[in-house]
N, CA, C and O atoms as a Tinker XYZ file with bonds, in Angstrom:
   456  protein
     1  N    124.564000   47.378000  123.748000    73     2
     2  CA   124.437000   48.734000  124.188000    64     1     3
     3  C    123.597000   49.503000  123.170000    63     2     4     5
     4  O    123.852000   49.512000  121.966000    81     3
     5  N    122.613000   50.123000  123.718000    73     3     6
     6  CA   121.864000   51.366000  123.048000    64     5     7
     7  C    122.307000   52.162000  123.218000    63     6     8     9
     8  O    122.721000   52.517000  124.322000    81     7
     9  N    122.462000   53.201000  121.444000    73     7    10
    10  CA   122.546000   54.193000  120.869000    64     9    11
    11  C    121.355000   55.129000  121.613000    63    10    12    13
    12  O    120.242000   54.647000  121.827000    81    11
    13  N    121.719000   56.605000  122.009000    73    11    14
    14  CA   120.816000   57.448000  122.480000    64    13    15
    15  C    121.206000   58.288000  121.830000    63    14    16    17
    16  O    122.408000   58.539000  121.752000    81    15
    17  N    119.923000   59.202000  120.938000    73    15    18
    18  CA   119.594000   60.079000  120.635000    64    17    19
    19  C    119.821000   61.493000  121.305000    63    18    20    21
    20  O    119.164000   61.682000  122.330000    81    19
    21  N    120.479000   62.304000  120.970000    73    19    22
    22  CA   120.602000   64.130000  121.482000    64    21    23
    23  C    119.559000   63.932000  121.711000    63    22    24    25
    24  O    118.886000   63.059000  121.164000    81    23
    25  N    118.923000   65.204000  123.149000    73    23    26
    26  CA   117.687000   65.740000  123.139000    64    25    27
    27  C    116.974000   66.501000  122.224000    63    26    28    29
    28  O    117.443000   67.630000  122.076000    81    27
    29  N    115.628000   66.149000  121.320000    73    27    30
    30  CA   115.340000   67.298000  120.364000    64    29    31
    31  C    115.098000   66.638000  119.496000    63    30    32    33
    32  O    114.337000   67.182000  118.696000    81    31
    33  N    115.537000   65.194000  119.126000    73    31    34
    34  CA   115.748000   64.399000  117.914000    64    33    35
    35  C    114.162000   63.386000  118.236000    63    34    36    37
    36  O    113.263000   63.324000  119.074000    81    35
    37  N    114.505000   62.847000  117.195000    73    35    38
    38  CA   113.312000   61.890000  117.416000    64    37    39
    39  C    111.814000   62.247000  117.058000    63    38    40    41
    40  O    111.344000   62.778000  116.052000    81    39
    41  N    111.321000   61.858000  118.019000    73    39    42
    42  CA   109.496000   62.671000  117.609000    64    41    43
    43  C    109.389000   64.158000  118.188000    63    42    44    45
    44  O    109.654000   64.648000  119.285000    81    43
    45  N    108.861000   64.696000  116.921000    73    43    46
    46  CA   108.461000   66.055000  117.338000    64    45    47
    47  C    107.599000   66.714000  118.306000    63    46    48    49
    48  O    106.924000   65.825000  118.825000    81    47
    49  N    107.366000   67.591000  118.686000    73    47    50
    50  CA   106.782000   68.013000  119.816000    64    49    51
    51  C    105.124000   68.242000  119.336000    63    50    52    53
    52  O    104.813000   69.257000  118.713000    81    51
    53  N    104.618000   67.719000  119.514000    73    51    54
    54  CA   103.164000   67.807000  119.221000    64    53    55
    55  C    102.796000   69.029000  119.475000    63    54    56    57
    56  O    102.701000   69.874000  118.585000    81    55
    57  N    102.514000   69.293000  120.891000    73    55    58
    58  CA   102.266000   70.637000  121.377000    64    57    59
    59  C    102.639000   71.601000  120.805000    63    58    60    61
    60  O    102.043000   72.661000  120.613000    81    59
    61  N    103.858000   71.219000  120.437000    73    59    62
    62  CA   104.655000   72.814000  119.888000    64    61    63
    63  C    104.100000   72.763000  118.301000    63    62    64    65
    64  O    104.064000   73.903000  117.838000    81    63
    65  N    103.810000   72.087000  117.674000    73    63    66
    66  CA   103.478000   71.723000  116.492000    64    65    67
    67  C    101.861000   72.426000  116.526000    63    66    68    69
    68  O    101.600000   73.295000  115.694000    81    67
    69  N    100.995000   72.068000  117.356000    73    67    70
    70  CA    99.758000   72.387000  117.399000    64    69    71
    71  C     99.531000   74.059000  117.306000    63    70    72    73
    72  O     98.850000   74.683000  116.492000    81    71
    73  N    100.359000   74.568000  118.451000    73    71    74
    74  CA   100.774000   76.078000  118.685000    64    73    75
    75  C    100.972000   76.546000  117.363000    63    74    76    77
    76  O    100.201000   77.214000  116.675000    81    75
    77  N    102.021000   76.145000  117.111000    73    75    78
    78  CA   102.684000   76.544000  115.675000    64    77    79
    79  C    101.100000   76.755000  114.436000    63    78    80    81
    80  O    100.875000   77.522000  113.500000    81    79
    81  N    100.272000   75.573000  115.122000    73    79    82
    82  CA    99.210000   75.661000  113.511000    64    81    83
    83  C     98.357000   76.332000  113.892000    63    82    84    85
    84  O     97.630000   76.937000  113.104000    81    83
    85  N     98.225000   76.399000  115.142000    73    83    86
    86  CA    97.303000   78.065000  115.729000    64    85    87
    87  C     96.877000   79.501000  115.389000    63    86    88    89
    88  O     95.987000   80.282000  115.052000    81    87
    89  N     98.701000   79.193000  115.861000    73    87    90
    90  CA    98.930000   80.541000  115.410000    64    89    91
    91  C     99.095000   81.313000  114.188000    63    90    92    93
    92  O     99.069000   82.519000  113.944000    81    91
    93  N     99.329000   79.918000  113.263000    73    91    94
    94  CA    99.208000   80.330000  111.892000    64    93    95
    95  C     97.987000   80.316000  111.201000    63    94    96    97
    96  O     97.980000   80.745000  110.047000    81    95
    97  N     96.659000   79.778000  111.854000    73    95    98
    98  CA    95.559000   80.183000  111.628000    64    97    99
    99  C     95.268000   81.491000  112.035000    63    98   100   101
   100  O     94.962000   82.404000  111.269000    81    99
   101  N     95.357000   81.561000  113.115000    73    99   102
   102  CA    95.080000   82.776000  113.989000    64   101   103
   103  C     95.699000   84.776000  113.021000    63   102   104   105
   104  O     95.216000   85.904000  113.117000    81   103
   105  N     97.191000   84.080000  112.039000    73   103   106
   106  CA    97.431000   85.041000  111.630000    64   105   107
   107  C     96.699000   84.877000  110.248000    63   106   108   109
   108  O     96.096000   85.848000  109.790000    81   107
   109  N     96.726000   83.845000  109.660000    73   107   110
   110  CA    95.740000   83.842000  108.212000    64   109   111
   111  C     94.186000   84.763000  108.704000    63   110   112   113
   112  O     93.860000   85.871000  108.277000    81   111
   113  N     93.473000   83.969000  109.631000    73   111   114
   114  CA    92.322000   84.543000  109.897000    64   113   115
   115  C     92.287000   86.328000  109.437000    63   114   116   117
   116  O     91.694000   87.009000  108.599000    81   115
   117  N     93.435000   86.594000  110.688000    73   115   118
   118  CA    93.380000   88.291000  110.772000    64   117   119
   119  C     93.829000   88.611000  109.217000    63   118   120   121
   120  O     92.974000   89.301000  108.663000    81   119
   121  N     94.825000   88.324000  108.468000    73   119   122
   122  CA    95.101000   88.620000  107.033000    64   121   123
   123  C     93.980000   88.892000  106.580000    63   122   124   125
   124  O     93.841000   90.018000  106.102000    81   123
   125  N     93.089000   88.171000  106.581000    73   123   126
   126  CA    92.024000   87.469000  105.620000    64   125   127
   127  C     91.314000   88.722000  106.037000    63   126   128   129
   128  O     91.314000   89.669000  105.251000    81   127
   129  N     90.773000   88.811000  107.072000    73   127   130
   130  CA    89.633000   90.256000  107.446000    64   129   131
   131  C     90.732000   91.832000  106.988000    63   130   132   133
   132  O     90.254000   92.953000  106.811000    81   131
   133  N     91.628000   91.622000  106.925000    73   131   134
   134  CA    92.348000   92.999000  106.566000    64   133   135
   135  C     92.845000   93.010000  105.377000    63   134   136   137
   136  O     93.489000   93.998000  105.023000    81   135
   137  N     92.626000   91.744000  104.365000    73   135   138
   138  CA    92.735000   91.804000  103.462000    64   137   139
   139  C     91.221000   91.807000  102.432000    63   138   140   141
   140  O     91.209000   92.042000  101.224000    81   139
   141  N     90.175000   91.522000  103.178000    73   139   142
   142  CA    88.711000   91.876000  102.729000    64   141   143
   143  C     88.238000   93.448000  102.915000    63   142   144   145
   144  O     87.258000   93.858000  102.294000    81   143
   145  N     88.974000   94.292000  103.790000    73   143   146
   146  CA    88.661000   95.720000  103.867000    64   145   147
   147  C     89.640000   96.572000  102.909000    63   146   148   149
   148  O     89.279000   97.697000  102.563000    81   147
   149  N     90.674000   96.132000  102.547000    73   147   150
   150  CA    91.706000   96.711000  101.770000    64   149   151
   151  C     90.678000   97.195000  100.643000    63   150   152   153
   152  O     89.603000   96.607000  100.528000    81   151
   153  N     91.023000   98.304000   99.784000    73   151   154
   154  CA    90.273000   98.599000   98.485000    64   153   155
   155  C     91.617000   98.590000   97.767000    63   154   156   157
   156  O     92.771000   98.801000   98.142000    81   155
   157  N     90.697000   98.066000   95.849000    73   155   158
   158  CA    91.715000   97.918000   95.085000    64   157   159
   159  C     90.971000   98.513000   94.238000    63   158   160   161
   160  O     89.745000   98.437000   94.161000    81   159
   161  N     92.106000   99.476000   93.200000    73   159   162
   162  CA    91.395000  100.071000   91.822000    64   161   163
   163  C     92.338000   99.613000   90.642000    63   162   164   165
   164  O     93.556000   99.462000   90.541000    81   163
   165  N     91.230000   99.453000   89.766000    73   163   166
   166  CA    91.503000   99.087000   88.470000    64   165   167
   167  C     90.627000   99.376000   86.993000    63   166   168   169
   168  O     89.401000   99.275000   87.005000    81   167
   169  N     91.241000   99.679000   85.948000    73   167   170
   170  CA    90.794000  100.209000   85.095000    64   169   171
   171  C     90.654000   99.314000   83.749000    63   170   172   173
   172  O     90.698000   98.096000   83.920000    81   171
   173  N     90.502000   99.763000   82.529000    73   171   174
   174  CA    90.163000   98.907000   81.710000    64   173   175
   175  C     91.481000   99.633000   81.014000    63   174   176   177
   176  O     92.121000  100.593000   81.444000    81   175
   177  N     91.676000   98.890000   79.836000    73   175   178
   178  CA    92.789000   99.456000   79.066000    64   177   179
   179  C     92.352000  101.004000   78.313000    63   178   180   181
   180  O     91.337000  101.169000   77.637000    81   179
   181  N     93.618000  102.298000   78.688000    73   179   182
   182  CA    92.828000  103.498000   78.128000    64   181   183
   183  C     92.056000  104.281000   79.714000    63   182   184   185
   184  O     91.536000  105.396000   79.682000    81   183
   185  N     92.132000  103.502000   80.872000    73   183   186
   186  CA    91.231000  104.039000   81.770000    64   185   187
   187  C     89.913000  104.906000   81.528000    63   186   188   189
   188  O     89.469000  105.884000   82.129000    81   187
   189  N     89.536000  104.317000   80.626000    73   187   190
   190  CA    87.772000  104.881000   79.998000    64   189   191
   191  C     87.154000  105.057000   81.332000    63   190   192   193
   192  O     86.657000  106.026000   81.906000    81   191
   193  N     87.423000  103.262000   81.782000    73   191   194
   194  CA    86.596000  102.514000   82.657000    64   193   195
   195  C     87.088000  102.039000   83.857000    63   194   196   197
   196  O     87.760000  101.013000   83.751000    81   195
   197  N     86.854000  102.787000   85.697000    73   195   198
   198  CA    87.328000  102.556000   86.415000    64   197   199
   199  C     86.786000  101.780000   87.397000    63   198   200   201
   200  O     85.595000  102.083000   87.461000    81   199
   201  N     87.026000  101.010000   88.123000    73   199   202
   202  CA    86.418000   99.922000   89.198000    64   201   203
   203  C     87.147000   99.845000   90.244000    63   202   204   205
   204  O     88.322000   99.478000   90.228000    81   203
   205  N     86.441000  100.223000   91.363000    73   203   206
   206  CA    86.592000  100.108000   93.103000    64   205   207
   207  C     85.993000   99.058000   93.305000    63   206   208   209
   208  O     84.819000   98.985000   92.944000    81   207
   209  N     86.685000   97.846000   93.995000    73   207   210
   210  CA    86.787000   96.635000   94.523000    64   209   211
   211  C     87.510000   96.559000   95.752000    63   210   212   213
   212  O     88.631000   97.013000   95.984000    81   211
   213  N     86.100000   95.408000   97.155000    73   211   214
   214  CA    86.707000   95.263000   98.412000    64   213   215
   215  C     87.473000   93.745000   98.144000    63   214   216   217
   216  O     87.246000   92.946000   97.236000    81   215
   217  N     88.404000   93.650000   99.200000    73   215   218
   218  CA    88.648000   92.673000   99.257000    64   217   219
   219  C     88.095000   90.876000   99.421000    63   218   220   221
   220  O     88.674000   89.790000   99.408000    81   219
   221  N     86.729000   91.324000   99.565000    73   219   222
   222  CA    85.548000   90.497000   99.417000    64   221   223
   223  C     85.094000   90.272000   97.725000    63   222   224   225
   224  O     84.532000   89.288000   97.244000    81   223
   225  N     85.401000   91.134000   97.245000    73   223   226
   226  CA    84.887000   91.239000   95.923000    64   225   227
   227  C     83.922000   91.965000   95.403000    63   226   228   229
   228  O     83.176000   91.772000   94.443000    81   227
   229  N     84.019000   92.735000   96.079000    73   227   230
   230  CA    82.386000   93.222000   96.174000    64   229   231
   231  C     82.820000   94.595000   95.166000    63   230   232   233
   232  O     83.991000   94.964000   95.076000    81   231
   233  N     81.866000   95.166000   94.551000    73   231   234
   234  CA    82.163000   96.477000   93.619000    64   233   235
   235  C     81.634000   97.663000   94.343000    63   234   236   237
   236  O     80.474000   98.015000   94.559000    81   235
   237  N     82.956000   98.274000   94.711000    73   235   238
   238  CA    82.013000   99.845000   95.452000    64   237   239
   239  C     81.761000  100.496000   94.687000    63   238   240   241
   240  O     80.632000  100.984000   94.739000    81   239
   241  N     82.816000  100.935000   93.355000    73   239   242
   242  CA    82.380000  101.942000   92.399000    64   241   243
   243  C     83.053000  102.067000   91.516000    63   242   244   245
   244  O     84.272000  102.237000   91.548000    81   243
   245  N     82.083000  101.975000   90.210000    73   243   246
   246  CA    82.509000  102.794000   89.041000    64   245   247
   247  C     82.353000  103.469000   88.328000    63   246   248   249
   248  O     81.229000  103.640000   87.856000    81   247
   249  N     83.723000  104.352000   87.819000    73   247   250
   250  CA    83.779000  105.647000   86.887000    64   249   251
   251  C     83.674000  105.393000   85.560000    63   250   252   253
   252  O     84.398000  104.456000   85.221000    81   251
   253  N     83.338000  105.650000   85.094000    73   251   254
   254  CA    82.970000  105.684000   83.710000    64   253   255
   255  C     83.402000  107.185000   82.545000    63   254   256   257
   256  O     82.694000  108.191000   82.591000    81   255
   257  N     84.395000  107.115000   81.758000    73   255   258
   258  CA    84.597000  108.768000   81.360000    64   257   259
   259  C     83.548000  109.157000   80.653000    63   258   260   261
   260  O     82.963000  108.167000   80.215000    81   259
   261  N     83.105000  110.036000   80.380000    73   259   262
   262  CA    81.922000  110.800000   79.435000    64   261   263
   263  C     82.378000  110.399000   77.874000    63   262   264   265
   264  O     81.566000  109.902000   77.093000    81   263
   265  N     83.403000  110.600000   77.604000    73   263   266
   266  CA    83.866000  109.935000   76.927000    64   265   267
   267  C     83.561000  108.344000   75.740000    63   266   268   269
   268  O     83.167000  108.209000   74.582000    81   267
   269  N     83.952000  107.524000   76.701000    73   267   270
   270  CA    83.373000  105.951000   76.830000    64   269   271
   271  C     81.945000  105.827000   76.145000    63   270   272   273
   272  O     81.659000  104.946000   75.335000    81   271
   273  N     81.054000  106.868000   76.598000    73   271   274
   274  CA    79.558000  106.351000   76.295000    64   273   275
   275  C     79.377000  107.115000   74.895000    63   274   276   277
   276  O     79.470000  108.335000   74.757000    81   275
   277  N     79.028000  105.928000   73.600000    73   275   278
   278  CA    78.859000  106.468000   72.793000    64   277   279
   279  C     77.468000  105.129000   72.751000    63   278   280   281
   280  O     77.572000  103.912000   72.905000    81   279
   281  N     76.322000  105.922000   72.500000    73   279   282
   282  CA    75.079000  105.452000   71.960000    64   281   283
   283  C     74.992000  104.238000   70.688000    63   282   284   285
   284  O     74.147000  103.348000   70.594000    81   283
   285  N     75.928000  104.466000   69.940000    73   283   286
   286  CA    75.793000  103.453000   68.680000    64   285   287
   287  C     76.866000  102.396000   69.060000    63   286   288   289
   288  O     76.940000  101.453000   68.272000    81   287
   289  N     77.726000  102.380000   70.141000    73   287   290
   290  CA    78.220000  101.181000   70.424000    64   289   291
   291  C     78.450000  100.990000   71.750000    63   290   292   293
   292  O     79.538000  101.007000   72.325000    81   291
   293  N     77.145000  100.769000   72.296000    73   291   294
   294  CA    76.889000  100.372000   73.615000    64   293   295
   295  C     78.009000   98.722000   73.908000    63   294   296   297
   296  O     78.646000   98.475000   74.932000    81   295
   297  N     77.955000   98.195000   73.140000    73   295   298
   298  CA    79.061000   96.490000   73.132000    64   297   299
   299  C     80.475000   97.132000   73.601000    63   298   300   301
   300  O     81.075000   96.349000   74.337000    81   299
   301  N     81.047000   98.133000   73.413000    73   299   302
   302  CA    82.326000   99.099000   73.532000    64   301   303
   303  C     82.366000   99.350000   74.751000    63   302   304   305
   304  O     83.509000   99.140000   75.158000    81   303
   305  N     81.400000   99.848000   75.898000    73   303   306
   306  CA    81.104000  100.220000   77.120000    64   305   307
   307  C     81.428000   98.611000   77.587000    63   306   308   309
   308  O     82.418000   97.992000   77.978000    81   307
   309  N     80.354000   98.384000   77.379000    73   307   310
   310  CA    80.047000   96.614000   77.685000    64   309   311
   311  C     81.472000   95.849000   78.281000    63   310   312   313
   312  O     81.710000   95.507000   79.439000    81   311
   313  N     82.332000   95.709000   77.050000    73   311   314
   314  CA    83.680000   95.258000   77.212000    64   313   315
   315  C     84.255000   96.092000   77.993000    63   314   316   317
   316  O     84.681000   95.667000   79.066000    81   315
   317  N     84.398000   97.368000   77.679000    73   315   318
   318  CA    85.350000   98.250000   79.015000    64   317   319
   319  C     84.960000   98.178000   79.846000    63   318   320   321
   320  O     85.932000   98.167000   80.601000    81   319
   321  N     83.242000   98.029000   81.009000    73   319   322
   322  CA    83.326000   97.758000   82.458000    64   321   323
   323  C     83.498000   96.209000   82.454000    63   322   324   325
   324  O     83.845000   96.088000   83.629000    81   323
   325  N     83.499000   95.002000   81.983000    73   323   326
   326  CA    83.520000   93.635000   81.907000    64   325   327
   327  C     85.478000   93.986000   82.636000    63   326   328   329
   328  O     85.798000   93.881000   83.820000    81   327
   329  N     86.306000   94.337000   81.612000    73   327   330
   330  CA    87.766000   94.438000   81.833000    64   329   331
   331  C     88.190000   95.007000   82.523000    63   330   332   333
   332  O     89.335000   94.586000   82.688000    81   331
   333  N     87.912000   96.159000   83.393000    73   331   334
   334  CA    87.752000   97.044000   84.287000    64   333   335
   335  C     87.954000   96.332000   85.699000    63   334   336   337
   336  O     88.915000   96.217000   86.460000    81   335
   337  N     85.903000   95.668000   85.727000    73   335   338
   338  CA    85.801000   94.396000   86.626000    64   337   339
   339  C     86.457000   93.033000   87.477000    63   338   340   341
   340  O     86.425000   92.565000   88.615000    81   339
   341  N     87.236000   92.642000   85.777000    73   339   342
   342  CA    88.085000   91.392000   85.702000    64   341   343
   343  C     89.306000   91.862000   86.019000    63   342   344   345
   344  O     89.850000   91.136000   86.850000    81   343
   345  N     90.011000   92.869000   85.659000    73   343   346
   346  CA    91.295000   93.565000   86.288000    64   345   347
   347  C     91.128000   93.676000   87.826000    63   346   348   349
   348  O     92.046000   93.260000   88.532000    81   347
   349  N     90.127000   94.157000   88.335000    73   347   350
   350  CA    90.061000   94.479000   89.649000    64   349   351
   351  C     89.827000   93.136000   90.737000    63   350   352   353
   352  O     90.172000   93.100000   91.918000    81   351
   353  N     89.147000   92.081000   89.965000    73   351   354
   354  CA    89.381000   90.751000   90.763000    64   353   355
   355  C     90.781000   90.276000   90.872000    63   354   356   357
   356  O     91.318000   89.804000   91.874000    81   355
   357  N     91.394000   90.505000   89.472000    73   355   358
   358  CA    92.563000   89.989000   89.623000    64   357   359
   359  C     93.603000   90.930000   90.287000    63   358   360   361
   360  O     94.628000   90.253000   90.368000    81   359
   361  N     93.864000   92.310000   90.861000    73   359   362
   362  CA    94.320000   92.780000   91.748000    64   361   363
   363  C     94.097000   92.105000   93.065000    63   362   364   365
   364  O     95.016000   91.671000   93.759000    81   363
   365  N     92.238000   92.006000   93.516000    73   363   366
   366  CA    92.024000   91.458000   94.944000    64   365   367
   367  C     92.812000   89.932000   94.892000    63   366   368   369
   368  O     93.376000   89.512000   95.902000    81   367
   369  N     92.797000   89.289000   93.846000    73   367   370
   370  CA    93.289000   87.532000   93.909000    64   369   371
   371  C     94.869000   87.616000   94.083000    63   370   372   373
   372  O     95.184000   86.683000   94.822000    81   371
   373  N     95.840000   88.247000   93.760000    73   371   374
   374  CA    97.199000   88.568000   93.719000    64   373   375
   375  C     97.445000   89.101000   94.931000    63   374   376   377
   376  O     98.041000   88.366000   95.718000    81   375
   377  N     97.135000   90.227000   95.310000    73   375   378
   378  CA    96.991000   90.702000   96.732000    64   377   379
   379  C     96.877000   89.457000   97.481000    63   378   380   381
   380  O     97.902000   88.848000   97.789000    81   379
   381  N     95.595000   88.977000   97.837000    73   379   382
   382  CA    95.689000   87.582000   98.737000    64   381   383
   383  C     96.832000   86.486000   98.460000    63   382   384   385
   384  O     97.486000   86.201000   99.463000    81   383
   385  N     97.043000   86.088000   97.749000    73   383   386
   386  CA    97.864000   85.283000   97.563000    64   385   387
   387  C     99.164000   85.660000   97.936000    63   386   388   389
   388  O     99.714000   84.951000   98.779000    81   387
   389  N     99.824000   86.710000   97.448000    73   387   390
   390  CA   100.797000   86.819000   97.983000    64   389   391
   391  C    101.217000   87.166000   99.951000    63   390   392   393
   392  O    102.192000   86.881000  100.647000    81   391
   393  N    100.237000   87.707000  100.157000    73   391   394
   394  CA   100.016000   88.148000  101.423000    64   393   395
   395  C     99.867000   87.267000  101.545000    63   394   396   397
   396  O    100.975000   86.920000  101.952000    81   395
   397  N     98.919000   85.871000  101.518000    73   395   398
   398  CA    98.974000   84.780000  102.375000    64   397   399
   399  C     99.960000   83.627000  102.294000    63   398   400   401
   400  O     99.998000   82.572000  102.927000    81   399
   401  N    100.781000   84.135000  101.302000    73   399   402
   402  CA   101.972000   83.081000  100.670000    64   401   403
   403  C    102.947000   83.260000  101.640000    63   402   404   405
   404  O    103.611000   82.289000  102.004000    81   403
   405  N    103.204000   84.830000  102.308000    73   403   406
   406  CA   104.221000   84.989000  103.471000    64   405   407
   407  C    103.259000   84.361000  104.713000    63   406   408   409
   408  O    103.830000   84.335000  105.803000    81   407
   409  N    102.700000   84.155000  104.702000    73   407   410
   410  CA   102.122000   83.564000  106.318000    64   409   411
   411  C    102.484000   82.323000  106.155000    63   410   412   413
   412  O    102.840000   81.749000  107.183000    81   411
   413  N    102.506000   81.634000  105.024000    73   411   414
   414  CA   101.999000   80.402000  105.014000    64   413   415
   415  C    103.190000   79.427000  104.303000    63   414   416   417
   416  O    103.041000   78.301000  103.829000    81   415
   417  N    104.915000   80.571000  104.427000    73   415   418
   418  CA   106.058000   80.442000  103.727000    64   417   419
   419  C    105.556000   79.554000  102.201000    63   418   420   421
   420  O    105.904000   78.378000  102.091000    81   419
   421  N    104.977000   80.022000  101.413000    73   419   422
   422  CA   104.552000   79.190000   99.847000    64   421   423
   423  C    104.374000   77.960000   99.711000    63   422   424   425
   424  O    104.649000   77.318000   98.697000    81   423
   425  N    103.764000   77.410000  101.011000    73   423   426
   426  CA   102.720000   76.370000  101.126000    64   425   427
   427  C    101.371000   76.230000  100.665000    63   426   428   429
   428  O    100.352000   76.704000  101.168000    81   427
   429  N    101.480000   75.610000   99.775000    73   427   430
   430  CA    99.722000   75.584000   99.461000    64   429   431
   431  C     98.962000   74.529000   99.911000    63   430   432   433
   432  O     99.020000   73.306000   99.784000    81   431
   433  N     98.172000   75.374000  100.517000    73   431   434
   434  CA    97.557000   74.968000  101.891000    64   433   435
   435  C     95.907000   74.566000  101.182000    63   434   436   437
   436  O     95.545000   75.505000  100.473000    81   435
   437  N     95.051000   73.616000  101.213000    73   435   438
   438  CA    94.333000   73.568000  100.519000    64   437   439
   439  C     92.753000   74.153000  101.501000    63   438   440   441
   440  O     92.491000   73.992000  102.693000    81   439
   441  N     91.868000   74.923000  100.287000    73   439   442
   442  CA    91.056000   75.523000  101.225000    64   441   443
   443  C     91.162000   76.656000  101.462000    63   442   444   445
   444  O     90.344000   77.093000  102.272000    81   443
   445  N     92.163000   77.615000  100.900000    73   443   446
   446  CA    92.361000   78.812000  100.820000    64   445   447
   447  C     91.898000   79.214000  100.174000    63   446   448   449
   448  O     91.249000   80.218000  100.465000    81   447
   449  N     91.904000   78.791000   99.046000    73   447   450
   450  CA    91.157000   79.398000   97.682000    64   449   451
   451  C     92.520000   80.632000   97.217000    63   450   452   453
   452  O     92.514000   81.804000   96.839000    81   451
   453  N     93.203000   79.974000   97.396000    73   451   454
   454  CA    94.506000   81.153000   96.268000    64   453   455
   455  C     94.884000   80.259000   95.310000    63   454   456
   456  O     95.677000   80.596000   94.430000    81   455
């Protein structure tokens, strides 16, 4: 006599499996475009030096205090928009990641680039 399996057991439902990876593209996708329009600001230490960043990476704008610009140590500026810059990527990189960490329940999914 054969043992039978509950309904449900056994091999998984393909279909439903496929759906399932659809739709979880389908919601990464949209993340991804609403997480490239989001703006992020970030400053350098002291906020001398301020930087507007899209979620693309892209630099819309920066403030600079009157302050900051002193002629005999232009290297001083230099470093404050460099840190400014690098702060503000690393806002846009944290942002994504975590936002795509709930889509994706903290699967790392390769090809994301988080």
């Amino acid at each position: 006599m054969k043992a039978r399996m509950p309904g449900g057991y056994g091999r998984p439902d393909m279909n439903s499996l496929m759906r399932q990876a659809q739709k979880m593209q389908s919601d990464m996708q949209a993340k991804q475009a609403e997480l490239e329009q989001t703006e992020y600001t970030a400053s350098a230490p002291g906020e001398m030096v301020t930087v507007k960043m899209n979620g693309k990476h892209e630099v819309l704008e920066v403030a600079i205090k009157p302050e900051a610009v002193d002629p005999d140590d232009v290297e001083m500026l230099q470093d404050l928009v460099a840190a400014a810059v690098n702060a503000a990527v690393q806002a846009v990189d944290q942002a994504a990641a975590a936002e795509m960490g709930k889509l994706t329940g903290g699967l790392n999914i390769p090809g994301l680039g988080l």
